[in-house]
VOKE-22578 format. One line per field, with one value per atom (N, C-alpha, C): residue number from 0; residue in one letter; atom name; x, y, z. Coordinates in nm, 4 decimals. Layout:
seq = NUM,...
type = A,...
atom = CA,...
east = X,...
north = Y,...
up = Z,...
% end
This chain:
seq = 0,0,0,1,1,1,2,2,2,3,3,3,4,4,4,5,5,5,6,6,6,7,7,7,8,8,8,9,9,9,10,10,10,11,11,11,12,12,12,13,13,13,14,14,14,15,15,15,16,16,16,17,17,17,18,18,18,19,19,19,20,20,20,21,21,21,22,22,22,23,23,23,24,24,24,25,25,25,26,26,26,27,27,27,28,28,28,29,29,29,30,30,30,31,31,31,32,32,32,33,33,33,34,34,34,35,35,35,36,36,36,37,37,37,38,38,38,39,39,39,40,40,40,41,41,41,42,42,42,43,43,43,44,44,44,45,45,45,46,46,46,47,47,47,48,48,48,49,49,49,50,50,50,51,51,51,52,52,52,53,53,53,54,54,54,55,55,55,56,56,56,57,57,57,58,58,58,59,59,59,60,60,60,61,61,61,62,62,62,63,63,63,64,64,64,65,65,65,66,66,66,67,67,67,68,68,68,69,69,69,70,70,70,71,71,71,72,72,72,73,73,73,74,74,74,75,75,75,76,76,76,77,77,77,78,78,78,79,79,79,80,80,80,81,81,81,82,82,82,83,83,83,84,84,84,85,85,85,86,86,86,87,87,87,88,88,88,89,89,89,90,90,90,91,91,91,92,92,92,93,93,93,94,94,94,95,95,95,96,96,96,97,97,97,98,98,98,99,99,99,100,100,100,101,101,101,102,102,102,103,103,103,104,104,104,105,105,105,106,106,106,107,107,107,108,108,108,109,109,109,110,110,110,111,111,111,112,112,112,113,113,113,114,114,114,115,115,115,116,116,116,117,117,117,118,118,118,119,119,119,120,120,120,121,121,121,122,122,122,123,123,123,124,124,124,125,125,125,126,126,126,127,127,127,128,128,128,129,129,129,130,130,130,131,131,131,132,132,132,133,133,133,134,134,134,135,135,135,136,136,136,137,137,137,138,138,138,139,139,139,140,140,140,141,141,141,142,142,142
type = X,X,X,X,X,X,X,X,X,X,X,X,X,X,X,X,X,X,X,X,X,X,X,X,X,X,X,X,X,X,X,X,X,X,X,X,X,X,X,X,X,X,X,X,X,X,X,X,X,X,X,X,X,X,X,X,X,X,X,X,X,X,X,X,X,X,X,X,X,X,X,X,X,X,X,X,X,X,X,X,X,X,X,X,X,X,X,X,X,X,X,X,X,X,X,X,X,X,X,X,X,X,X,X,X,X,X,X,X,X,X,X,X,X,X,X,X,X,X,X,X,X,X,X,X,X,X,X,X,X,X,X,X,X,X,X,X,X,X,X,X,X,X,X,X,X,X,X,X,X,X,X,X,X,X,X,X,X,X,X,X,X,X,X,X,X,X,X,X,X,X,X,X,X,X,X,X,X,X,X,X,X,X,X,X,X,X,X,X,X,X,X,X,X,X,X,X,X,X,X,X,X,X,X,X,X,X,X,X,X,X,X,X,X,X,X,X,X,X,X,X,X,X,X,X,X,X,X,X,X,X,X,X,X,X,X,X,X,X,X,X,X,X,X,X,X,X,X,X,X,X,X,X,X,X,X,X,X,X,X,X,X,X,X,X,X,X,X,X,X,X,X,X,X,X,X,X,X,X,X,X,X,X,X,X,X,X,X,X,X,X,X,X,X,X,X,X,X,X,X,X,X,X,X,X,X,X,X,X,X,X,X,X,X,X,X,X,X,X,X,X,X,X,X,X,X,X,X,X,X,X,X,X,X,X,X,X,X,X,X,X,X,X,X,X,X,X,X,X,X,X,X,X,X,X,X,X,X,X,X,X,X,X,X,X,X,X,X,X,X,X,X,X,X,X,X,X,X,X,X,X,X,X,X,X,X,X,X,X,X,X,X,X,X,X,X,X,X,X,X,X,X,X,X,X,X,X,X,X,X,X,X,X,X,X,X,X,X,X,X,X,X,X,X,X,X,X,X,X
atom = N,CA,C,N,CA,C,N,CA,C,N,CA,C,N,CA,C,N,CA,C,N,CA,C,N,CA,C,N,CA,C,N,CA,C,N,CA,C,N,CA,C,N,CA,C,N,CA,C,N,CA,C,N,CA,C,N,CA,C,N,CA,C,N,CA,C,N,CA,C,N,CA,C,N,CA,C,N,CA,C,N,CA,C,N,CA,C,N,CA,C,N,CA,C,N,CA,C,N,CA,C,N,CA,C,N,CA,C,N,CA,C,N,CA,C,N,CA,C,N,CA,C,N,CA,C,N,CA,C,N,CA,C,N,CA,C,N,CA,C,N,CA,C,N,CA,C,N,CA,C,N,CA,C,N,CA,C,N,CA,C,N,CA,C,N,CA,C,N,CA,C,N,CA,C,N,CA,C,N,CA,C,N,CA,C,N,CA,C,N,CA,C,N,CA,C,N,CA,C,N,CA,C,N,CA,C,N,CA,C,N,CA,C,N,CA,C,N,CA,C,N,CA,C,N,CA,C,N,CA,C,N,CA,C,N,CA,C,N,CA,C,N,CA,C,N,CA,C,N,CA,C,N,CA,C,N,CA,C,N,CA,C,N,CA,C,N,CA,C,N,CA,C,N,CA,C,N,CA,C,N,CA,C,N,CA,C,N,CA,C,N,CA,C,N,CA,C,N,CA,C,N,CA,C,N,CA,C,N,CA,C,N,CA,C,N,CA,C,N,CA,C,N,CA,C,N,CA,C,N,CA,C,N,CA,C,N,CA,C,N,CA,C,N,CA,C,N,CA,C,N,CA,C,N,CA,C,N,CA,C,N,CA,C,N,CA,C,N,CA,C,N,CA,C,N,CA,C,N,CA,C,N,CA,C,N,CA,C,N,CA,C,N,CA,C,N,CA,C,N,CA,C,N,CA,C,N,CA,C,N,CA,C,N,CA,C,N,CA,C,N,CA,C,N,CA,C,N,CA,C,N,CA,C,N,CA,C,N,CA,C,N,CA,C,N,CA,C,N,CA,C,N,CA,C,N,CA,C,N,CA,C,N,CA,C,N,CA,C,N,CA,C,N,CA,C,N,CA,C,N,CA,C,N,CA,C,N,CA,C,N,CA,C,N,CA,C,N,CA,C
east = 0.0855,0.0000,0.0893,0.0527,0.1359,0.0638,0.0327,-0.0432,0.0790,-0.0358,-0.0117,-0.0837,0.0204,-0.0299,-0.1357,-0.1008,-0.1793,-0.2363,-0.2696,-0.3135,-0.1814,-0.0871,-0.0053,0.1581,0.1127,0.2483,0.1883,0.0545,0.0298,0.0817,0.0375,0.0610,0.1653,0.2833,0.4199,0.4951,0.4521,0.4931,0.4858,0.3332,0.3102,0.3449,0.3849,0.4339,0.6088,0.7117,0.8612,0.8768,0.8265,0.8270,0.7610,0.8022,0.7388,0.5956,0.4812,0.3353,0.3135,0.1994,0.1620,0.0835,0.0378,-0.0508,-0.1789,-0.1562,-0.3167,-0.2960,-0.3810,-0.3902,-0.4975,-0.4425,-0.5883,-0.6110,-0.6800,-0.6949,-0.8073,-0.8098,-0.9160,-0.8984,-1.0273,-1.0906,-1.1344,-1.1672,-1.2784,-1.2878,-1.4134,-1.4072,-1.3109,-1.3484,-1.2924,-1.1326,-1.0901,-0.9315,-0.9274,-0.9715,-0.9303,-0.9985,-1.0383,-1.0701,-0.9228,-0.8822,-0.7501,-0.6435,-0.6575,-0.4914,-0.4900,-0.6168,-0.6557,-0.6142,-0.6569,-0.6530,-0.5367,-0.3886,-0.2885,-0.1517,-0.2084,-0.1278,-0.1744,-0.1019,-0.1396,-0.0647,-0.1734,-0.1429,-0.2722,-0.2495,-0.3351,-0.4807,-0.5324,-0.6838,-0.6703,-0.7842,-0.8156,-0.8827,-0.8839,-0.9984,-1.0025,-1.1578,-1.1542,-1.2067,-1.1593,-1.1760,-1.2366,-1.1498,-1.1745,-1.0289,-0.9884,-0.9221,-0.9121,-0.8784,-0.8684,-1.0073,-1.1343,-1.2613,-1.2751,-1.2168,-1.1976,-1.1652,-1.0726,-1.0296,-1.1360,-1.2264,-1.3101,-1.4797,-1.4632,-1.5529,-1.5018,-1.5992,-1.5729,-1.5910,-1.6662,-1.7282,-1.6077,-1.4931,-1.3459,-1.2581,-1.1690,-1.0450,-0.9751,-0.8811,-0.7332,-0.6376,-0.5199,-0.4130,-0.3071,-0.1930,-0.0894,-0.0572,0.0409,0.0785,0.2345,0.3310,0.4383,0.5086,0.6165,0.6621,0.5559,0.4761,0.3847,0.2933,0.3012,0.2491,0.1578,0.1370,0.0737,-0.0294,-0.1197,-0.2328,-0.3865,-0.4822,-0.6434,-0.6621,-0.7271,-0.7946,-0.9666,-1.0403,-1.1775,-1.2522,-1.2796,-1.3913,-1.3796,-1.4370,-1.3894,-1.2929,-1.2225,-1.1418,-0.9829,-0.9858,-0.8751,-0.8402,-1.0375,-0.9649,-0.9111,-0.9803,-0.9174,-0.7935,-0.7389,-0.5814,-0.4800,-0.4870,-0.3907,-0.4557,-0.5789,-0.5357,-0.5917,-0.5279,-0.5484,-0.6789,-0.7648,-0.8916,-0.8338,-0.8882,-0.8465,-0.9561,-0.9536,-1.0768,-1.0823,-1.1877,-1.1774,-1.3058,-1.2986,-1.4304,-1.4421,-1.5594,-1.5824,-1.7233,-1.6726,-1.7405,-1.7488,-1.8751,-1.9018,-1.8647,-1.8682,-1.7564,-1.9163,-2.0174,-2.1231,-2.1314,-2.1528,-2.1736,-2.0437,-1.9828,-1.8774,-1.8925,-1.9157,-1.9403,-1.8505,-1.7980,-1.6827,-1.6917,-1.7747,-1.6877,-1.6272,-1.5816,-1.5315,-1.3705,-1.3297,-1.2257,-1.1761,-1.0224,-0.9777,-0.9962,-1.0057,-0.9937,-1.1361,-1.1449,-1.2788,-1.3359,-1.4321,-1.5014,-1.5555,-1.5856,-1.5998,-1.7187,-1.8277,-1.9394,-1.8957,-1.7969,-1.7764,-1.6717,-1.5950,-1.5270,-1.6323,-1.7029,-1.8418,-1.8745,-1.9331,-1.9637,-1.9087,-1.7917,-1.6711,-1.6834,-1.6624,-1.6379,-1.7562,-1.9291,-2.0050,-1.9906,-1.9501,-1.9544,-1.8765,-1.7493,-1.6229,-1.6610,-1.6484,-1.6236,-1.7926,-1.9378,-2.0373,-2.0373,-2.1226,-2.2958,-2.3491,-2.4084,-2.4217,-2.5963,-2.6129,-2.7797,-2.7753,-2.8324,-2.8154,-2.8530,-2.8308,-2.8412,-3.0525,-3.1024,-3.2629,-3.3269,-3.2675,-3.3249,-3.3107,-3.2024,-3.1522,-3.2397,-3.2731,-3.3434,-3.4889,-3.5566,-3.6724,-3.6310,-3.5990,-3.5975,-3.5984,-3.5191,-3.5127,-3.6629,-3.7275,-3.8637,-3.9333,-3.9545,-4.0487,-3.9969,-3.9051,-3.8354,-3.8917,-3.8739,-3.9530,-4.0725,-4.1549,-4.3147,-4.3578,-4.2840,-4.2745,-4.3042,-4.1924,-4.1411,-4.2715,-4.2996,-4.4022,-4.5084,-4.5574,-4.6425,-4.7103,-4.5938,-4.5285,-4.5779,-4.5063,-4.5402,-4.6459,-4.7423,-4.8998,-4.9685,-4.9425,-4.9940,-4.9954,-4.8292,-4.8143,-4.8434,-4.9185,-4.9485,-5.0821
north = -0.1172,0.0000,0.1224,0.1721,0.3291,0.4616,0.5086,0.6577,0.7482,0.8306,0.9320,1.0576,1.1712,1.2966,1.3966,1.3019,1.3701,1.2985,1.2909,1.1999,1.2377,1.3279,1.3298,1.2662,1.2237,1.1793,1.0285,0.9546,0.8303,0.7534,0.8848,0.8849,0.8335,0.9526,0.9499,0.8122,0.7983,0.6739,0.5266,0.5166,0.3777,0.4255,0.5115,0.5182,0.5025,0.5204,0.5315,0.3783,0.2991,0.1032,0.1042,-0.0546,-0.1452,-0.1500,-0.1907,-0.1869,-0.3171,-0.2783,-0.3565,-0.4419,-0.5639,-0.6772,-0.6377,-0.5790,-0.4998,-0.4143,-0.2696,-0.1646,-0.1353,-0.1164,-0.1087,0.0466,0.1068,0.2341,0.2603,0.3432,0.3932,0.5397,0.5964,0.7297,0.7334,0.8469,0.9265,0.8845,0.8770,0.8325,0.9135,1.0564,1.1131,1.0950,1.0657,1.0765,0.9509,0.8187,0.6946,0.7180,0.7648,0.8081,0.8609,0.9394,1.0311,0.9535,0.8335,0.7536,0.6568,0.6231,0.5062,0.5434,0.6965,0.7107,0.7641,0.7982,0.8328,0.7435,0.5983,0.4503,0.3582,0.2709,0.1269,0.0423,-0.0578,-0.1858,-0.2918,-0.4141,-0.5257,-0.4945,-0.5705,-0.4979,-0.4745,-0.3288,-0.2727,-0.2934,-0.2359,-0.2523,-0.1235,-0.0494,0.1044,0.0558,0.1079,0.0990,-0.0314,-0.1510,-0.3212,-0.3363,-0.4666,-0.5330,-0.7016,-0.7311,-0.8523,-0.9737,-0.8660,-0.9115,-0.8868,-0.7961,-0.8090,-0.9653,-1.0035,-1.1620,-1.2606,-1.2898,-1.3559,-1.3428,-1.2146,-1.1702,-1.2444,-1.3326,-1.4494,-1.3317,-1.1770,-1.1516,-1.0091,-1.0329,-0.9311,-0.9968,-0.9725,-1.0097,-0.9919,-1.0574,-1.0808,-1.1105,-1.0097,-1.0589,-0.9128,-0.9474,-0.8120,-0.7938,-0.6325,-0.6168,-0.5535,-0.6020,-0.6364,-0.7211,-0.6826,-0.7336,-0.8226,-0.7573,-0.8612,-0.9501,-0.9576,-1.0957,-1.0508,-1.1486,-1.1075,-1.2750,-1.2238,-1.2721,-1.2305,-1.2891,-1.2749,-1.3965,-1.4629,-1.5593,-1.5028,-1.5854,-1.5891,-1.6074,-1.6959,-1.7338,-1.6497,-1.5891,-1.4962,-1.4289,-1.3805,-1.3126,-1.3881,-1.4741,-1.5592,-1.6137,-1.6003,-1.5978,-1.4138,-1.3353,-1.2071,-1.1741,-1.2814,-1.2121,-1.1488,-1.0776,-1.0093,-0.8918,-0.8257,-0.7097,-0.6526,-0.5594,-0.5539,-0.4667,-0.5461,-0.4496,-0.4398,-0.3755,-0.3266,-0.3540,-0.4176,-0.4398,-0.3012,-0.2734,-0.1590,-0.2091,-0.2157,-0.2648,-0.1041,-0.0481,0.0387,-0.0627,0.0159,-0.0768,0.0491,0.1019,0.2124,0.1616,0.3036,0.2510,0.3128,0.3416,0.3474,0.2489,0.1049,-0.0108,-0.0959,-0.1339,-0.1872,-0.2468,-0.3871,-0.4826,-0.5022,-0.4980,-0.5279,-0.6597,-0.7894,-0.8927,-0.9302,-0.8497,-0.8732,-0.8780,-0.8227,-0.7548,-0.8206,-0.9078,-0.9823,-0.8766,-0.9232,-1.0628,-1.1412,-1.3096,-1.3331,-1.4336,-1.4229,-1.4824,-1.6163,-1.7461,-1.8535,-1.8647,-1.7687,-1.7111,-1.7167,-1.5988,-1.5395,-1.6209,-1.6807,-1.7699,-1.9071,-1.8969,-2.0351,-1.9623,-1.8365,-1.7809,-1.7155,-1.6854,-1.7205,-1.8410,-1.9429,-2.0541,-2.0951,-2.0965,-2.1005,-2.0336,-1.8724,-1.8305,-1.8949,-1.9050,-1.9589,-2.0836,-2.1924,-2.3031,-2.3703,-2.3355,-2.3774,-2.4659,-2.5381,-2.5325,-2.3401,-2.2948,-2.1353,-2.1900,-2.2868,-2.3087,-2.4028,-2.4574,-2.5378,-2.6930,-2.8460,-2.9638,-2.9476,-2.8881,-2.8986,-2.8010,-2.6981,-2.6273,-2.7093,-2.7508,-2.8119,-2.9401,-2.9959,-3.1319,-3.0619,-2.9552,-2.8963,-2.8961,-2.8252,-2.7331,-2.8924,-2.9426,-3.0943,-3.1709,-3.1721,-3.2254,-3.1839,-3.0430,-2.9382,-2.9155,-3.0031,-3.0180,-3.0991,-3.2487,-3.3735,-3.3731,-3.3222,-3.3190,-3.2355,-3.1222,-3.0370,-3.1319,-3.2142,-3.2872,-3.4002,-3.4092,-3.5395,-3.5025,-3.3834,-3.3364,-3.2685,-3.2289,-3.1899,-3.2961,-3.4002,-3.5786,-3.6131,-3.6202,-3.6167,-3.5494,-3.4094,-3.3135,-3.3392,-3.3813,-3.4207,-3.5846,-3.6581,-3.7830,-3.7381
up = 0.0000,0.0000,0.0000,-0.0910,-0.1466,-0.1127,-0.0107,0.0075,-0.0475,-0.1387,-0.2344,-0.1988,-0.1865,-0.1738,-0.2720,-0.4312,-0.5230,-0.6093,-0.7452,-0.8351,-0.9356,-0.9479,-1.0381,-0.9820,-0.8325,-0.7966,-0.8109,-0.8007,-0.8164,-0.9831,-1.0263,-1.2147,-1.2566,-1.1683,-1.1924,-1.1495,-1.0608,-0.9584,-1.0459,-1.0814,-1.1727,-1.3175,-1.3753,-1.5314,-1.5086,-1.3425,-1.3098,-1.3677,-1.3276,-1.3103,-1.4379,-1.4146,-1.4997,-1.4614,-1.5637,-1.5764,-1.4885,-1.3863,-1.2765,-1.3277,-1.2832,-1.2991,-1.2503,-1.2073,-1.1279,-1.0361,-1.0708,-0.9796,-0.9448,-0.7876,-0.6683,-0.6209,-0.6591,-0.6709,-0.5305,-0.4422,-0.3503,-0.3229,-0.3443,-0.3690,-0.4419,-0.4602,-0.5270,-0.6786,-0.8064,-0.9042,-0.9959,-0.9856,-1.0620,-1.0526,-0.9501,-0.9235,-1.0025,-0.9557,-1.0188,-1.1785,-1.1908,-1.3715,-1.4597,-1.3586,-1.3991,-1.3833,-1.2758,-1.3203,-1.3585,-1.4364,-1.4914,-1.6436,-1.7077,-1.8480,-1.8452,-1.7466,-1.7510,-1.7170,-1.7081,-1.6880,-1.7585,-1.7461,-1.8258,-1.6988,-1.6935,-1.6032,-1.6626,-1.5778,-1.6138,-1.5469,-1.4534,-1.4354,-1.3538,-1.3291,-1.2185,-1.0956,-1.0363,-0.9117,-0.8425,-0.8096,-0.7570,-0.5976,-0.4802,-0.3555,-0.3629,-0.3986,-0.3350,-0.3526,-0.3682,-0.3923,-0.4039,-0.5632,-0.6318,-0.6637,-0.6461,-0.6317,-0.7625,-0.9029,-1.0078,-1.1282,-1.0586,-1.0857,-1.0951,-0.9556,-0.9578,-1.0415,-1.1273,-1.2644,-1.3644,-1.4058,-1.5128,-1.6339,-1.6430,-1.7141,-1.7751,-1.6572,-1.7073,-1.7298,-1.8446,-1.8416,-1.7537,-1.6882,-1.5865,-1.6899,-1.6784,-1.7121,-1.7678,-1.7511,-1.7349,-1.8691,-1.8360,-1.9861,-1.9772,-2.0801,-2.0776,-1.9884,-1.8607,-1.7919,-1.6836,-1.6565,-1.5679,-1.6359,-1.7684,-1.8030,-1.9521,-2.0460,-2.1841,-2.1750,-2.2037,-2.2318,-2.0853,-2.1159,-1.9940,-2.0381,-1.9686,-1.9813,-1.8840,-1.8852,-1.8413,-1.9278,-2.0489,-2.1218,-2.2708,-2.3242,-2.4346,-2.4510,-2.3643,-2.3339,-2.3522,-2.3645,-2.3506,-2.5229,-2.5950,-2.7525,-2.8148,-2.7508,-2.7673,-2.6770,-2.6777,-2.5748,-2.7017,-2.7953,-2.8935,-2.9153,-2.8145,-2.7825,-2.6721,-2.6152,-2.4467,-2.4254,-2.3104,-2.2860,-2.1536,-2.0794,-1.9730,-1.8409,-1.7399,-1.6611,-1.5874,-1.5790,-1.4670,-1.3398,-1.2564,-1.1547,-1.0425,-1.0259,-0.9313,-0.8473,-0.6758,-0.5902,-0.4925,-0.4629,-0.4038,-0.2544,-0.1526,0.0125,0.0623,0.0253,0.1248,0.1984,0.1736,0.2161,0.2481,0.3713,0.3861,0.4761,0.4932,0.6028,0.6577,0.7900,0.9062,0.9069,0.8321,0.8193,0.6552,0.6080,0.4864,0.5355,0.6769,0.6894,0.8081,0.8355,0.9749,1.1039,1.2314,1.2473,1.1990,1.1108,1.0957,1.1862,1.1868,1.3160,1.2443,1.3128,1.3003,1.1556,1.2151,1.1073,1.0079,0.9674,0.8172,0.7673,0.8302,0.7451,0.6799,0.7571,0.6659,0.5656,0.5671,0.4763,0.3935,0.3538,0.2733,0.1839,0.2358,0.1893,0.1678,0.1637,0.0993,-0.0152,-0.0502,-0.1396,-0.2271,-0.1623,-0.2597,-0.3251,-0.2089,-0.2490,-0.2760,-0.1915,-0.2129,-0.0988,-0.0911,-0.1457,-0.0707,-0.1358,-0.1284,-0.0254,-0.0789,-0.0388,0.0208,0.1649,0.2834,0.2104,0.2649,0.1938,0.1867,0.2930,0.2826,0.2269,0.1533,0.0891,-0.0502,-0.0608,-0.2625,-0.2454,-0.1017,-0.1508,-0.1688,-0.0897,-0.1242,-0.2863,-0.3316,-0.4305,-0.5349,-0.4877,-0.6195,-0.6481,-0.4701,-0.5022,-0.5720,-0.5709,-0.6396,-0.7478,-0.8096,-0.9701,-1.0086,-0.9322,-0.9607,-0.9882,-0.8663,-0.9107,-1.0347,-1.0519,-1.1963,-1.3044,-1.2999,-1.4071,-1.4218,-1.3635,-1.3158,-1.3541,-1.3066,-1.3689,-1.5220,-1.5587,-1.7070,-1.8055,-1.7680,-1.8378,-1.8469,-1.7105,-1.6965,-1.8295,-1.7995,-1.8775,-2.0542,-2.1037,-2.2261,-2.2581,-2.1644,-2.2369,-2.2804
% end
C-alpha cells in the first residue's frame, strides 16, 4: 500500500516502473478516472481489492513485464489485444466482516460463497422435489 499525496504523484509513480498486474486504486471516481486514463497496467480494481479476478465476465491478465495474455472465457480468444478491466465498488456499504480478524461465522460464509454449497443440503433437496413433481407433472400433462 502506497499513500499518495496527489493523483499526479500516483501517475508518476506507476508510469517510473514497470506496468503492474493490477492496480488497486481507492478514492474518489474522478481521481481513479484520472490515473486510470494516464497509466497502463493489467486490471483494475476502484476501492476493493482482487474481487476483479473472480468476474468471469473481465479479463485478468498483465501487460508487458507482468504478463501477456487474460484468460476468463472470451477473453482468452481475444488475448492479442489488451482491454483493460476496470471494476468500481461504491464505500457506502462496507461490512466489518469482509475484513480480519474473521469470526468462526464469516469464514463459513466465505467458503459457501467460494467453495459452495451457497444453499443449505434442505433447501436443494426442497428445491429438487419441487423439480420432480414439476417434471411429473409436465409428463402427466403431455401424455
Amino acid at each position: 500500500i502506497l499513500p499518495m499525496d496527489s493523483v499526479d504523484s500516483m501517475v508518476e509513480h506507476v508510469n517510473a516502473g514497470e506496468k503492474p498486474l493490477a492496480m488497486y486504486i481507492f478514492g474518489q471516481r474522478a481521481a481513479a478516472d484520472e490515473i486510470i486514463s494516464q497509466t497502463s497496467s493489467g486490471g483494475v480494481c476502484v476501492n476493493d481489492t482482487i474481487y476483479h479476478i473472480l468476474n468471469p465476465f473481465l479479463p485478468f491478465g498483465g501487460v508487458g513485464g507482468s504478463g501477456v495474455g487474460r484468460y476468463h472465457g472470451k477473453f482468452g480468444f481475444d488475448e492479442f489485444s489488451h482491454q483493460r478491466s476496470v471494476m468500481y465498488r461504491a464505500t457506502w456499504l462496507d461490512p466489518a466482516a469482509r475484513y480480519p480478524p474473521y469470526t468462526e461465522g464469516n469464514l463459513k460464509m466465505f467458503e459457501r460463497l467460494i467453495v459452495g454449497p451457497l444453499l443449505p443440503r434442505g433447501v436443494k433437496w426442497a428445491l429438487g422435489a419441487i423439480a420432480a413433481v414439476a417434471v411429473a407433472a409436465l409428463a402427466v400433462l403431455l401424455l
